[in-house]
N, C-alpha and C positions, 0 to 999 in steps of 0.2 A: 816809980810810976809818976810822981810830982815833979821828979826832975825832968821827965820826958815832955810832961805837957807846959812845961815853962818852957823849954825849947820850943814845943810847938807856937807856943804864944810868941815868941819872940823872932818867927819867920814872915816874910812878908807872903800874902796870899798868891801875889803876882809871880813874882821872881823866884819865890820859895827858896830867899835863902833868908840873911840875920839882915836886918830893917838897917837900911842908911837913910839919916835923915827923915827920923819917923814921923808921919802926919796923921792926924786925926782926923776923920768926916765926922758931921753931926747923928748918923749912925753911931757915931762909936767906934768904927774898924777902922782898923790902923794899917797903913799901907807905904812902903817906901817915896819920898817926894818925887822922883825920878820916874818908880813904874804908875803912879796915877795919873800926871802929869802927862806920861806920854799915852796914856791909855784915853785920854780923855782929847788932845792935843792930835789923835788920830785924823789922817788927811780924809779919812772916810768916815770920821765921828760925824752922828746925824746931830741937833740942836739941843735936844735932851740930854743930861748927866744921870750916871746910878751908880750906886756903889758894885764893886766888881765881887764881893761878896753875898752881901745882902739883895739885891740889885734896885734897893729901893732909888725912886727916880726924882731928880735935881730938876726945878725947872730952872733954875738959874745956874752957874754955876758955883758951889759950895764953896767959903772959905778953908783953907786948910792950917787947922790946927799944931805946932806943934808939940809934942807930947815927949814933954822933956824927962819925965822920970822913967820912961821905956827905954827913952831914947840913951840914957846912960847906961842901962842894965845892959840894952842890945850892944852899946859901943863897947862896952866890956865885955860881954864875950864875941865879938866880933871876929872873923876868919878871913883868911884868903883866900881867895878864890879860887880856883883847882883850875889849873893852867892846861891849854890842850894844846899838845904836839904838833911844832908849825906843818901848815897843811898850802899847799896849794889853790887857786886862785877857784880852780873847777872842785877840789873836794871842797869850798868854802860854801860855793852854791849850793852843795848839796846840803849844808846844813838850814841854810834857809829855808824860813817859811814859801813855799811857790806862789802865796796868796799875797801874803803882808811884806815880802822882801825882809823879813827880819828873821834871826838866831831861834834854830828849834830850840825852845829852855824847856817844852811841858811834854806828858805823853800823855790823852785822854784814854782811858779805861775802856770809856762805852763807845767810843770809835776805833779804838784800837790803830790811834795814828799819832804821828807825832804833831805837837803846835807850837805857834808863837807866843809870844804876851798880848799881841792882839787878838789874835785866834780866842784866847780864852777870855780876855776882856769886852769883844765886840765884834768877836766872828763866830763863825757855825760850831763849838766848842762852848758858847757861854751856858756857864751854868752845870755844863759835865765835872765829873770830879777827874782831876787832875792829879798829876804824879809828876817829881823830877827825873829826869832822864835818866840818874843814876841808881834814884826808887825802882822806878820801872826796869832799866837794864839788869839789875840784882834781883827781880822777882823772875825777869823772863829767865836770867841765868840758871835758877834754881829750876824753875821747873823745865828747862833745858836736860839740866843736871839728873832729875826725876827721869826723864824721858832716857838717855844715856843710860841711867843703872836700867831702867826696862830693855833697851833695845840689845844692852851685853848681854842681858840674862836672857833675853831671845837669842839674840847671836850665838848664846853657850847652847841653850839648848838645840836648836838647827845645827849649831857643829857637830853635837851629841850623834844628831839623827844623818848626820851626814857618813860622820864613823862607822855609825849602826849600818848604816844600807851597804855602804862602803864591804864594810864585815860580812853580811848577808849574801851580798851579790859576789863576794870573795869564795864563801861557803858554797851558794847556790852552784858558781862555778866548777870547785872540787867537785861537787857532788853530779856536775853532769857529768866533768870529766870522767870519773870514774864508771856512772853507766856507761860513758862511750865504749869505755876499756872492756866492764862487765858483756855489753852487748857485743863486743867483739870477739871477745871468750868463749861468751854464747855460741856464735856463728860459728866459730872455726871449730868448737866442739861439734856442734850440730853436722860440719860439712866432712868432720874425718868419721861422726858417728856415719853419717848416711854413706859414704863412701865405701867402709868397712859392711854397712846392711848390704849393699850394691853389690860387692865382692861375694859376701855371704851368700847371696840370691843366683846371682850368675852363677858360683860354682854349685851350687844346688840344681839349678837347670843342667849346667854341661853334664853332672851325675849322672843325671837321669837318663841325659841322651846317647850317654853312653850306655848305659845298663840296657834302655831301649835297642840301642843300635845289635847289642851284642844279642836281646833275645830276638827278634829278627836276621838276625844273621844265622843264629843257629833252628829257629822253623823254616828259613830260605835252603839248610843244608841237609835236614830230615826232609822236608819235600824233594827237594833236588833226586836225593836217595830213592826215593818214593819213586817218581818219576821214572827214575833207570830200571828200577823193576817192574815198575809196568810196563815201560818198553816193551824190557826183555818177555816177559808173559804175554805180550800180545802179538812177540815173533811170533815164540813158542805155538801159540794157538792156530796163527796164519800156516803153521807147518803142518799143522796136524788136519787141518781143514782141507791142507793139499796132498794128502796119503790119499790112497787107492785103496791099502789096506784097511779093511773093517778089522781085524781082529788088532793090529798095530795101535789105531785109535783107540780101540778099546778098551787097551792093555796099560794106556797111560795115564798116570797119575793126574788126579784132580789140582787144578790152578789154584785153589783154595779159594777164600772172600774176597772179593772183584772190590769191594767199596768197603774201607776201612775205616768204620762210624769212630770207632776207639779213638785211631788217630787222629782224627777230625776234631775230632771233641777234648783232644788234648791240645793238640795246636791253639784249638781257640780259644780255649782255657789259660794259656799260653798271652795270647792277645790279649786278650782282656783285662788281664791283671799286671801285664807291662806293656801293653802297646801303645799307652800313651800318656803325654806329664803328669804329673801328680800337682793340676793345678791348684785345688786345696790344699796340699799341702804346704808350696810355693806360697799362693795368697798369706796363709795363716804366720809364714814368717817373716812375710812382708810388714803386715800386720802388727805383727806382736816388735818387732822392731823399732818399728812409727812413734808403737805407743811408747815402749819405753824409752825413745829418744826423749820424747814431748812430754814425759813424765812431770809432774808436778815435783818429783825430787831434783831433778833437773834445773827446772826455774828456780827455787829456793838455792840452791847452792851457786848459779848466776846474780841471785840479790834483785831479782825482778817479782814483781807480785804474780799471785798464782791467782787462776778467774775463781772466783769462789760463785758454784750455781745456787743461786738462792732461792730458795721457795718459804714461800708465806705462810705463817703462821697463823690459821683459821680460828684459834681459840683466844687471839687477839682482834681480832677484828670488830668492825664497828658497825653495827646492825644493818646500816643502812651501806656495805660496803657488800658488792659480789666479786667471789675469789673461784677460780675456774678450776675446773677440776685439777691439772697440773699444776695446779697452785703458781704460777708463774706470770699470772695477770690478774690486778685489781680492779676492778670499774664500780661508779657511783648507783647503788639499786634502788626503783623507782620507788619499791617499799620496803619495809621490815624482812632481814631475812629471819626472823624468831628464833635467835641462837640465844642461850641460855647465859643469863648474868652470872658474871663471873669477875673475881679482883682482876683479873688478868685482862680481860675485855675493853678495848678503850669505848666511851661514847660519842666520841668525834670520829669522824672520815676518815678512822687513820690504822694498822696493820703494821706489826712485828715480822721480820724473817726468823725461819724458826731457827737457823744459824747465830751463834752468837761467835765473837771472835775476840779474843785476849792474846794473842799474841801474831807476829808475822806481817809480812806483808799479802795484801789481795785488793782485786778489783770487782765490779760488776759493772754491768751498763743496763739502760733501761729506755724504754721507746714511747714516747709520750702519747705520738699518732693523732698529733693536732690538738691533744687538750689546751689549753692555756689558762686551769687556774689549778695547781700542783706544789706539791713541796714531797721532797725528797731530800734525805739524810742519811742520819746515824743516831744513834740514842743508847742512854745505860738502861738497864730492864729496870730499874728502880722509880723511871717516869711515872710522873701522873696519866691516870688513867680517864680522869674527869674533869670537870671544869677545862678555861679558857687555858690554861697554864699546861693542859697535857699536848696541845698542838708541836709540832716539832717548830725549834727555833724561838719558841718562847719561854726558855727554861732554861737552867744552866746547866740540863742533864743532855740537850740536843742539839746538833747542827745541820742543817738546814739551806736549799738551795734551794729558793720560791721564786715561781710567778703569777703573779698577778696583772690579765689582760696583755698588755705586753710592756711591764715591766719584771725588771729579774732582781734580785737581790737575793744574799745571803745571808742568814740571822743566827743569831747565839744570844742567849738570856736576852730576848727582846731586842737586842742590838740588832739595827742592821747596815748593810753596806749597800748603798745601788751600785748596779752594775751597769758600766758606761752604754757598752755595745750588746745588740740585740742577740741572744743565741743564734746561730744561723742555723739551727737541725734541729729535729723533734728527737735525737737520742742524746742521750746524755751518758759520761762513765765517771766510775765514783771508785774513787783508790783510798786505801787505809792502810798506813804503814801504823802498826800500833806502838815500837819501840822510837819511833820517833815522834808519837803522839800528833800525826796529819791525819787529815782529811779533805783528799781534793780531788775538783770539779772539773772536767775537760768535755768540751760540746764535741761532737763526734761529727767534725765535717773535715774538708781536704784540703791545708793540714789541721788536726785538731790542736785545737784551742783552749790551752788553759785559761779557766773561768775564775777559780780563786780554792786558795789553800787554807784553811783551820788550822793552827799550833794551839796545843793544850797538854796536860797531862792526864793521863789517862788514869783513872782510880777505879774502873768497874769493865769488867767485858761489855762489848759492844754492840748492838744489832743495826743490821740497817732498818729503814723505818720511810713507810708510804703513808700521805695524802693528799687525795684526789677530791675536789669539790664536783667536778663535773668531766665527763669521757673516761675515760682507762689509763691505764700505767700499765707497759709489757715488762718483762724482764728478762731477756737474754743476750746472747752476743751476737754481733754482727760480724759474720768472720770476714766481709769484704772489707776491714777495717783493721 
């Protein structure tokens, strides 16, 4: 430390380097002959003298002392000068003062610029603390240096997040391609099922129409019958009606029953019970078809979510929440509905589905109908039921699609995300793969809109989860969608 400050002692303040030709002011401060000389000697020195230190002021100008036993110590350790690599006539200017015409030697701190030996003798610099170019050029180096280790370790980390998305969107890719694949599975199953119902159905009809055809044909050929024998019985009669003979007439056997109720009553008996399709029976396996095409085993085995219809669970609900009798709309009630305290019961504007779900994929959708202050989720059953922390989105048990006014954002454990662009639709649908632990948000307009997706792990079965500050929340599907 003592050797440091003898160096410093034996620098000149001006030039800041080792004192040649050292001079003494009556100050005391010791300054090279050459840089007080010229500091003083300035074409724009006013009439006053001061020390470039001190800056106590000379009215005359001051003898200068030499100070011979510095002036050995300094000659002794004395240095060369550190030589700069010949430069050009225009890089020479540029090392110049612009002001004083003279060699930048200083860098001022508190202007953050470079100066001359006038500059800081007797220009807008006096009296700032000063630095040599190569002080200064090794401080800016360093924190240069500082800034480069920051700007790698940003650099590493954006390359990180670059791979990451990079991977993500590589992923997210697979995984459309393969719905594309799934949904075409789907389809081409769906259209050799429906094709095979189609078959099914028509030959069912052509059955019938045969079976029909055939019992009409044979009541067309017992009438027919019919017919010929009454003919025949009503020559018969025309003969006997034209005899002369009374005893002839007489004599002849009775025609028997003219109108045969029997046969009437069979025939139409006959009709009735096949004279025409068996359009229940048709419908019923048109029907029963349909449904097991569209079957929910169906969907799972395509790898698509199944609608899960949700109805609300009344024994959670929140006093001042009215739940309609289908349990499939929530809305805000003007008073107490005096349902009984229960752990189960939340005390906020909020309502469980009495579905819970641990495993699969499913969806549901929900119809706002103009509200705009709502949150709508998911949640573990293990939520609070009270205080400010049982609302969904402000816990780490729920997540959470809110609006407020019209802004939208998404929340989890109090975090949240805004979301850029306005929902365009009062429906909204809400998908849960649980083995891939998502949860996500699509506004339901043409084309829907993914809103934003949840990744977590899932450690409890899941319910969905309403509240309403004000208007209603519906829940069903829009099949036009």
């Amino acid at each position: 430390m003592a050797s440091a400050d003898v160096r410093t002692e034996l620098h000149c303040s001006i030039c800041m380097e080792i004192y040649r030709d050292l001079m003494t002011l009556p100050c005391g401060h010791n300054f090279c002959l050459g840089c007080i000389t010229q500091a003083w000697d300035h074409p724009g020195h006013i009439t006053e003298y001061k020390c470039p230190k001190c800056q106590k002021i000379y009215l005359k100008r001051p003898g200068l002392i030499r100070n011979t036993a510095f002036h050995n110590v300094s000659g002794a350790k004395s240095v060369r000068h550190t030589l700069l690599p010949p430069t050009t006539d225009l890089e020479m200017e540029n090392r110049k003062c612009s002001v004083h015409n003279e060699l930048l030697k200083y860098y001022c701190t508190e202007d953050a610029a470079c100066a001359c030996v006038s500059c800081y003798v007797i220009g807008g610099h006096v009296g700032h603390k000063m630095m040599s170019l190569d002080e200064a050029s090794e401080e800016k180096k360093k924190k240069l240096r500082n800034d480069l280790q920051k700007l790698m370790a940003e650099t590493e980390k954006t390359e990180k997040r670059v791979q990451s998305l990079k991977e993500r969107k590589r992923k997210a890719q697979e995984k459309a391609d393969g719905d594309t694949e799934r949904v075409a599975v789907l389809f081409r199953d769906l259209r050799r099922r429906l094709e095979q119902l189609e078959k099914r159905v028509v030959s069912d009809i052509t059955r019938q129409v045969q079976q029909m055809s055939l019992m009409y044909n044979d009541v067309l050929q017992q009438l027919e019958i019919k017919k010929e024998e009454l003919s025949r019985k009503m020559r018969h009669m025309e003969e006997l009606c034209n005899m002369t003979d009374p005893l002839t007439v007489l004599q002849e056997s009775d025609t028997g029953d003219l109108c045969d109720t029997e046969d009437r009553e069979r025939h139409d008996k006959q009709l009735h019970d096949g004279g025409d399709l068996d359009v229940a029976g048709i419908s019923h396996t048109l029907h029963t078809g349909l449904s097991d095409i569209m079957s929910g085993s169906l969907q799972k085995t395509s790898g698509l979510p199944v609608y899960a219809d949700i109805l609300l669970d009344v024994t959670t609900a929140g006093n001042y929440l009215h739940i309609s009798a289908d349990r499939k709309t929530v809305s805000r009630a003007d008073s107490s509905q005096n349902r009984p305290e229960t752990p189960e019961r939340f005390q906020c504007l909020q309502v469980l589905s009495s579905q819970r779900f641990s495993s699969g994929q499913h969806y549901w959708e929900v119809d706002f109908g103009g509200s705009v202050m709502w949150r709508v989720g998911m949640c573990y059953p293990s939520i609070a039921r009270r205080g400010p922390e049982a609302v969904i989105g402000s816990n780490e048990k729920s997540w959470a699609l809110y609006r407020w006014n019209n802004q939208y954002t998404v929340r989890h454990n109090s975090e949240k995300i805004q979301l850029s662009d306005k929902i365009p639709s009062d429906r909204v649908r809400i998908c849960l793969d649980y083995e891939a632990g998502q949860i996500s948000f699509y506004a339901l307009c043409d084309p829907i809109r993914h809103l934003h997706t949840f990744t977590a792990t899932f450690t409890e079965p899941l319910h969905a989860v309403f509240w309403i500050w004000k208007g209603s929340i519906k829940i069903g599907r829009n099949q036009g969608i």
